[in-house]
N, C-alpha and C positions, 0 to 999 in steps of 0.2 A: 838245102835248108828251106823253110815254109813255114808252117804254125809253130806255134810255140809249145814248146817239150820241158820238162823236168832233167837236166844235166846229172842232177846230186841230189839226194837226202841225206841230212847229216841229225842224226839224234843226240842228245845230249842228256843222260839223266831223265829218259823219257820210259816209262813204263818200265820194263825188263832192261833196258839198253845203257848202257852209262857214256859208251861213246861210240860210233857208229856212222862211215858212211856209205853210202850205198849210192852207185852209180846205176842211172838209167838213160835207155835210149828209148827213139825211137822206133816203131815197131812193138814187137811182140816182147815184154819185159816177164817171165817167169819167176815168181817168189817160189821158193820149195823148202819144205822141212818138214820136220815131224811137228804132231799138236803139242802147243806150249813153247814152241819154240819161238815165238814173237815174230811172226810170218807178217800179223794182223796190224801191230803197232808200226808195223812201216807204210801201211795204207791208211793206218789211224793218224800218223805222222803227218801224212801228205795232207789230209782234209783238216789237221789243226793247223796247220801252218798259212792253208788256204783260207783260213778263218770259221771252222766247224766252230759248233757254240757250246753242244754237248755232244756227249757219247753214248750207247746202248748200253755199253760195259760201264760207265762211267759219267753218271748225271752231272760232275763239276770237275774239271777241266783242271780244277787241282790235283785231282787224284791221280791223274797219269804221273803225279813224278814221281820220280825214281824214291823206295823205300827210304829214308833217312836221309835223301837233301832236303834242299829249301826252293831251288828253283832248278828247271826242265828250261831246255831250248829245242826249239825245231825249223831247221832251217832248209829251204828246197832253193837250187840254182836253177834257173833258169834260162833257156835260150834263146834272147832276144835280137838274133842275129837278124839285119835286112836281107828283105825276100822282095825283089824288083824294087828295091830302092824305098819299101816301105818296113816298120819293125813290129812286131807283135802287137808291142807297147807301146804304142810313138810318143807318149810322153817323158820315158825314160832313154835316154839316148848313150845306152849302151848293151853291147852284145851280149853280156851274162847280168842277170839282174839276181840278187840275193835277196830272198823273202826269208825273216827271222822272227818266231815267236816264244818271245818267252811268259814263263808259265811260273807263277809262285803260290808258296804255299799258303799265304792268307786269300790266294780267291785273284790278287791284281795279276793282269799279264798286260802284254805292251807287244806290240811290230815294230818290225826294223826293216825298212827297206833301202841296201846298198847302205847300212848303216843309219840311216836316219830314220827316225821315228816319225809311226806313220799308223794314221788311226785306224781303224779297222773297218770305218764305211771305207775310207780310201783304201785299203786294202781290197776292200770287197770289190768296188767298185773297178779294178784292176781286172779282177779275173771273172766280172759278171759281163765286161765288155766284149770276152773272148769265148762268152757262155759256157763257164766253170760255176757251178754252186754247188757247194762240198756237201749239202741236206741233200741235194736231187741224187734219190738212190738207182737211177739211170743211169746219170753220170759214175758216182763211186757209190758202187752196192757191197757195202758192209758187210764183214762175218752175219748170218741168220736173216739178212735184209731179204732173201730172194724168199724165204717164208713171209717175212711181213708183207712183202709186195702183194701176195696174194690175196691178204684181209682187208686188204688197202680199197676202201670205197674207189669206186669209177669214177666220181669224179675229180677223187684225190688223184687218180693216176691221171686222169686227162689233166688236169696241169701241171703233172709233173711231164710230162711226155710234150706239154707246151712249150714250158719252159727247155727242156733238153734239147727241143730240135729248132729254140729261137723263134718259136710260132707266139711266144708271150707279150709278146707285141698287140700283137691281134685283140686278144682279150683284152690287154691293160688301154687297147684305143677304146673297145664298146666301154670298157670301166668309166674310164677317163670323159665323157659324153655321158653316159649317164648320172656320174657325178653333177655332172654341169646341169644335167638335165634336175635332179634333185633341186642344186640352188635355185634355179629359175620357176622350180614348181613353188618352192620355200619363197622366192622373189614375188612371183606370181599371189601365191596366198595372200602374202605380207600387203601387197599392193593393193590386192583385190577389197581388204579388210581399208585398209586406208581412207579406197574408192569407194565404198560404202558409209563410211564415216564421212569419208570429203560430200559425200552427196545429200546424204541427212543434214549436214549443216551447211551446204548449199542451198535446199530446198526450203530451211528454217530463212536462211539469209534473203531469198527469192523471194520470199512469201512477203519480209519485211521490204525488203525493195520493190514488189509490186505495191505495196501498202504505201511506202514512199510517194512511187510514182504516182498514185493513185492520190494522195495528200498533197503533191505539189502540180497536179493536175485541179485539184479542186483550187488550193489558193491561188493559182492564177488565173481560172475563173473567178473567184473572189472578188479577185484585184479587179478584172477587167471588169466587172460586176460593178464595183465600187468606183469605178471610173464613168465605166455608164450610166451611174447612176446620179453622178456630179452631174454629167452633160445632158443626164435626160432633163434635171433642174436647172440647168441653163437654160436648155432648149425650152424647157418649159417657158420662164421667166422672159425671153427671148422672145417665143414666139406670143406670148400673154402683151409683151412691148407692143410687138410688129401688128397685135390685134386691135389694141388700145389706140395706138398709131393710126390705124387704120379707121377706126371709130373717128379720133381726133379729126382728122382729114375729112371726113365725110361730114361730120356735126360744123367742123366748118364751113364746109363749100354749102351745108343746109343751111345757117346761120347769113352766110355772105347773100345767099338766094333769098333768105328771109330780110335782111337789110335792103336789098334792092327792091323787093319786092311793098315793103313799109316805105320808102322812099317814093316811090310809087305811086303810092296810096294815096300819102302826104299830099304829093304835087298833084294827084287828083282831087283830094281832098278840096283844095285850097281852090282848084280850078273852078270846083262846082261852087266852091263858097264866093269864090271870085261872080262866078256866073249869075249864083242865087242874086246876091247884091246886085250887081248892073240889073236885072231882070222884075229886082222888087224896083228900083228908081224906075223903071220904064212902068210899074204895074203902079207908082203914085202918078206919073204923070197921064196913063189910060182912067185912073178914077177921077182925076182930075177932066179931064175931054169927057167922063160918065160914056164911055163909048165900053156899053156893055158887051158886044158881042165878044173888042180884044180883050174886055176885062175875064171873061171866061177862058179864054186861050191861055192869057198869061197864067192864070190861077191854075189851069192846067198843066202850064209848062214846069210853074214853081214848084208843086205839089211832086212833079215825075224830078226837078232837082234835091228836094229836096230829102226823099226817097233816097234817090241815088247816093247823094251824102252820104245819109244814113250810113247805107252798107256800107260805103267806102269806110267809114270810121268804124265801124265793126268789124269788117273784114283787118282794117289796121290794127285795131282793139288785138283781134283774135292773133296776126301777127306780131305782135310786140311780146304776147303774152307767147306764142311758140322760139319767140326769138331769149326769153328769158326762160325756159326751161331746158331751151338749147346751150345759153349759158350755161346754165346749171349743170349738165351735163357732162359739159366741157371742161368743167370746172373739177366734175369729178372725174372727171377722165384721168384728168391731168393730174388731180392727187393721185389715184389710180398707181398710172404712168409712173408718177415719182416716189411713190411705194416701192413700185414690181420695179425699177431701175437702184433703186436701194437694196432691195433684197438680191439684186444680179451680185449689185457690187459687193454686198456681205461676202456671197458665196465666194465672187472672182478673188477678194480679197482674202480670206482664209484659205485657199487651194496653194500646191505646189503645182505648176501647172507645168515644171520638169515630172510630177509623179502622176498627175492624171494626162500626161502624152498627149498624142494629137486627138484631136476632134473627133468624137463616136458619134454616129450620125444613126441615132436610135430615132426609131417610131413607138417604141414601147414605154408605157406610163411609170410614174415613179413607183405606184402599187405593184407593179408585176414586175420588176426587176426588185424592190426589197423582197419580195415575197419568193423569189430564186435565189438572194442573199442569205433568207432564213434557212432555205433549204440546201444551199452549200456548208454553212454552217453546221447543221445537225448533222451531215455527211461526217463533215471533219468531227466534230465530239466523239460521232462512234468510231472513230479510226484511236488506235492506241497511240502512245508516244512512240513517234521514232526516230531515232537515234540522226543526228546530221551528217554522221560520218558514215551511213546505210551504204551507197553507190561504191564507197571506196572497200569495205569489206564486201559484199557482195562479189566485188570485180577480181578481189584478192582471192575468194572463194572455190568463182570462175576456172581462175586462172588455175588453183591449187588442182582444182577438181578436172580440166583440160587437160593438165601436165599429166595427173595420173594416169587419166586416159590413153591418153599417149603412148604413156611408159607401159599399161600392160595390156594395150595393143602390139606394142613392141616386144614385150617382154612372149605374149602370146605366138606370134609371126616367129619369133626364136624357139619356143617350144616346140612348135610345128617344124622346125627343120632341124632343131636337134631330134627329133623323135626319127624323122625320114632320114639323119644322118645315121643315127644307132642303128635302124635297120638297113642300111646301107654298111656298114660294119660287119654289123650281124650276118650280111651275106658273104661279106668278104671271107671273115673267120670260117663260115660253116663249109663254102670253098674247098680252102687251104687243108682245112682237116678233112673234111671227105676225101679230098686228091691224097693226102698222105696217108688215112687207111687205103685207100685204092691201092698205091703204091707198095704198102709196106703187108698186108694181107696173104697177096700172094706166095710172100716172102716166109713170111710164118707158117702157110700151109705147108708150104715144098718143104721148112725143118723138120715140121712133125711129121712129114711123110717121112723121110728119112729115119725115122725113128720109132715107126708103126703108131705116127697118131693123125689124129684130124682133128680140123677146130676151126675158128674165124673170130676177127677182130670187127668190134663193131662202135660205130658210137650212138649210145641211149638217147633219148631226149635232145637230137640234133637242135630243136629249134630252139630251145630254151638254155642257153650258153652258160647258164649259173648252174642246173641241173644235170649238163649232160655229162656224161660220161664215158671213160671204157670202158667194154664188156669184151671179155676174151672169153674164148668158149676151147674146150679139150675134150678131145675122149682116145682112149687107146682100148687095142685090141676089140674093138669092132662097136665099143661102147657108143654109145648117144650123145655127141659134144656137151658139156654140162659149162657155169660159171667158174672160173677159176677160185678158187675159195679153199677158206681153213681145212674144210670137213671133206670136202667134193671129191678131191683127190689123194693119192698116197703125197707122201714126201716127195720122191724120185720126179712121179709123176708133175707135183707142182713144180721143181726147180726144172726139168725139162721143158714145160709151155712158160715157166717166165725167160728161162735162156733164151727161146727161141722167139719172145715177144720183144726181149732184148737184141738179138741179132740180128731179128729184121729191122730193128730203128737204127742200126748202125750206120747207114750211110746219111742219116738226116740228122745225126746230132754234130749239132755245134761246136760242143766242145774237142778240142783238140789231144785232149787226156782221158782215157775211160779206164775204171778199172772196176773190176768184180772178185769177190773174196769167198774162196770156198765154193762154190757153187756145183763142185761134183762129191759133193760130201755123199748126200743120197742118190747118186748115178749108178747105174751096175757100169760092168769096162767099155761097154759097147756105144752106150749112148755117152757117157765121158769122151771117147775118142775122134765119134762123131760131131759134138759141141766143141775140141778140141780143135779139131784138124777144121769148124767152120771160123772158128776165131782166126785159126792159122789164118786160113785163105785171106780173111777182110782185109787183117792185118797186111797182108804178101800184095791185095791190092790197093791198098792206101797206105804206103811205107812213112808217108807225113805223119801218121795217127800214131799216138806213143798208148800202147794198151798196156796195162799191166794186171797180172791175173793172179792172185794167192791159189794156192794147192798145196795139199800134202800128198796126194797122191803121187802116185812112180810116173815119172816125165817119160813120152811115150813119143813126142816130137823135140829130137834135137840136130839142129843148124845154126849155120852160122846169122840164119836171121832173127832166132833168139837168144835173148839175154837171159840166164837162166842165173839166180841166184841164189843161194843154199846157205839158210840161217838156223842155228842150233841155239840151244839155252846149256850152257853149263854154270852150275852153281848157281842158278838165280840171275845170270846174266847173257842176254843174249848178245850173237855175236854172228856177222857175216862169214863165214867159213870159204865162201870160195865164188866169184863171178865170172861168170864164162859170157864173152859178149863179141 
């Protein structure tokens, strides 16, 4: 035991059949009868039960029942025996697994597996694990399928021939990446548009926060403006003090100079008057003695005192008089002083002097700091209003507008290694399938040689995995290999190069059940026997592989390694007549 096989078909009210079971093995399974005899509705059986969706002969799945019931069943056993301790199925843990479909006449049907009901992905899902798909006309090629195969677009065949030999993998990985690759382009756009928007109203935001900046860069110039310009008027007043001060101090120590100086004077003054006096009593008692010569001396002497007085009381005159302008002076100083010490203390008094801070130590006059106040001021006028809460959207803007950045840098760095993953895929696939034409070519040639043709398999448009496809090429009798096609060849001719495109894929398909229907309809005996006796052999070397073949033709191979079964139609009812197994 090994793959999994079909035990049983059992029809029920299915097409021609009303009751019906039919045993299969392993190997080479033989259907035989004449046409009409329902040979076909037992391979039709197998792919509805497998979960076929429609038919050639039969676009609704209702019409197979049987004339005048109501409901069709189709049910295939299965051999789900362990093969080294593993089961076909391993989810179903038993040796014969029963798949049942039934079929009614409004259109509903339903699966039954081992009795319980079971949807029909799950169904599918069953035997797509073990690379059975009832449509892949590889696997079960239908009455007239081996003609449609031939119409069949290349790159229809390349993934049927994917899928058949479990190569769908491959493709469903580039699929599955390029999907990805889609979102992230979709991601990428979406972003990109975002990040254009985020940065327009970034640059709108920017423009108002350098404006900002720029305003709160002016008011606190302003400020310090208006602080410097308190302490340029202190300084002023201060140092107008320390001037006046100075003045003061000096008109005094001038003053103190000129008091000593009048004192002076005074006591000279007084000396000479002192002198004069003693000097006229000595000039009465010379006029008295008539002693003219001292009378002339004295009158001499009095004349140069009395001179001297003179000036001394002019020079004091002149003093008294510098000494009272010097007052005056003082005087006004001193209102002065007590002015500009009033005006300090206004200022000091009216100031917060927590808001005009420490001490500016300006040299600049109070004119040319208001006159840089004017012109901070006009600065700010031309600046628009801006908002206070400017730094905090600005920074949110930033922020939005960094993140996106981010994101489709990141988003981009993903694109760039999904694009280098898909072609990294891309090789993988093109690989596997060139290795399996390598493979299976050869294989195809040797049939047609066998059967006077030549030809080759090839795939189109390798690099492009959405376009590429099969081309199979024939010619007989000495003809020029042409495309396999409706027109191209006879009948005979086309079902000979698709047998043979079909027997060379036999050792790479998947599935563990193949079956092909009619396929030596248009064969003369010779190329039949040879198609025959190549299925024999495949079969004879993979005894695991359950093939089963419809013919009506005369059985030309019998042994005990085929199961040959022979179905008739009487009366409108077909009927197993006889299994030799």
């Amino acid at each position: 035991m090994g793959n999994l096989a079909i035990l049983e078909v059992i029809l029920e009210n299915f097409m021609s059949y009303e009751y019906a079971r039919i045993p299969l093995k392993r190997g080479l399974n033989l259907i035989c009868g004449p046409n009409g005899a329902g040979k076909s509705s037992i391979l039709l059986g197998i792919s509805v039960a497998i979960g076929l969706s429609y038919t050639e002969r039969s676009k609704k799945l209702s019409d197979l029942i049987r004339r005048g019931k109501d409901t069709a069943r189709v049910t295939i056993l299965l051999d789900n025996s362990k093969m080294n301790g593993k089961r076909p199925i391993p989810y179903i843990n038993n040796d014969i697994v029963s798949i049942s479909r039934y079929l009614k006449k409004d259109g509903r049907y339903w699966f039954e597996v081992n009795g319980r009901e079971f949807s029909k992905f799950d169904v599918a899902r069953i035997f797509k694990n073990i690379g059975i798909n009832p449509d892949n006309m590889l696997i079960i090629m239908h009455q007239n399928m081996i003609e449609e195969f031939a119409i069949i677009p290349p790159e229809e065949k390349l993934r049927m021939v994917e899928e058949a030999v479990g190569f769908s993998k491959y493709r469903e990985a580039i699929k599955e990446i390029e999907d990805r690759l889609k979102r992230i382009i979709g991601e990428e756009e979406t972003t990109s548009n975002l990040l254009t928007n985020a940065e327009q109203t970034l640059n709108y935001w920017r423009n108002k926060y350098e404006k900002y900046l720029e305003k709160k860069k002016l008011l606190e110039r302003k400020s310090y403006l208006e602080r410097e310009l308190i302490w340029a008027q202190i300084i002023k007043y201060e140092n107008t003090i320390a001037q006046i001060e100075d003045k003061i101090r000096l008109k005094n120590s001038q003053l103190e100079s000129i008091k000593n100086e009048i004192m002076k004077k005074e006591k000279e003054s007084i000396s000479l008057w002192n002198e004069y006096l003693s000097l006229k009593e000595k000039f009465r008692k010379v006029i008295s003695e008539n002693n003219l010569k001292e009378i002339g001396l004295i009158n001499e002497e009095l004349d140069k005192i009395i001179k001297d007085y003179v000036n001394v009381r002019v020079d004091s005159a002149i003093l008294k008089y510098k000494k009272e302008e010097i007052e005056e002076e003082l005087k006004e100083l001193n209102s002065s002083i007590n002015e500009t010490k009033k005006a300090l203390f206004e200022i000091e008094s009216k100031i917060d002097k927590e808001k005009i801070g420490e001490r500016i130590k300006t040299d600049r006059t109070i004119s040319e700091i208001s006159d840089e106040i004017k012109i901070v001021n006009a600065h700010l006028l031309s600046l628009e209003e801006i908002p206070d809460d400017t730094p905090l959207l600005y920074q949110k803007y930033l922020e939005t507008y960094n993140e996106l950045k981010q994101k489709i840098e990141s988003i981009s760095e993903n694109r760039k290694k999904l694009l280098e993953e898909i072609e990294e895929r891309k090789k993988v696939w093109r690989k596997v399938m060139e290795d399996l034409i390598e493979e299976i070519n050869p294989i195809y040639k040797s049939i047609l040689a066998n059967v006077g043709g030549i030809g080759n398999i090839r795939i189109s448009n390798i690099d492009d995995y959405e376009k590429a496809g099969i081309e199979i090429t024939v010619g007989f009798r000495g003809a020029t290999p042409v495309l396999l096609g409706e027109y191209s060849q006879s009948g005979g001719e086309r079902t000979v190069a698709t047998m043979a495109f079909l027997l060379a894929l036999q050792h790479h398909l998947k599935s563990p059940i193949r079956a092909v229907d009619e396929f030596d309809v248009h064969m003369d005996p010779k190329n039949r026997e040879i198609m025959m006796n190549m299925i024999f052999s495949f079969v004879n070397e993979n005894p695991d592989v359950q093939f089963i073949v419809i013919t009506p033709s005369q059985i030309s191979i019998v042994n005990n390694l085929v199961n040959i079964i022979l179905v008739q139609n009487t009366n409108g009812r077909s009927e197993v007549i006889k299994t030799v197994i």
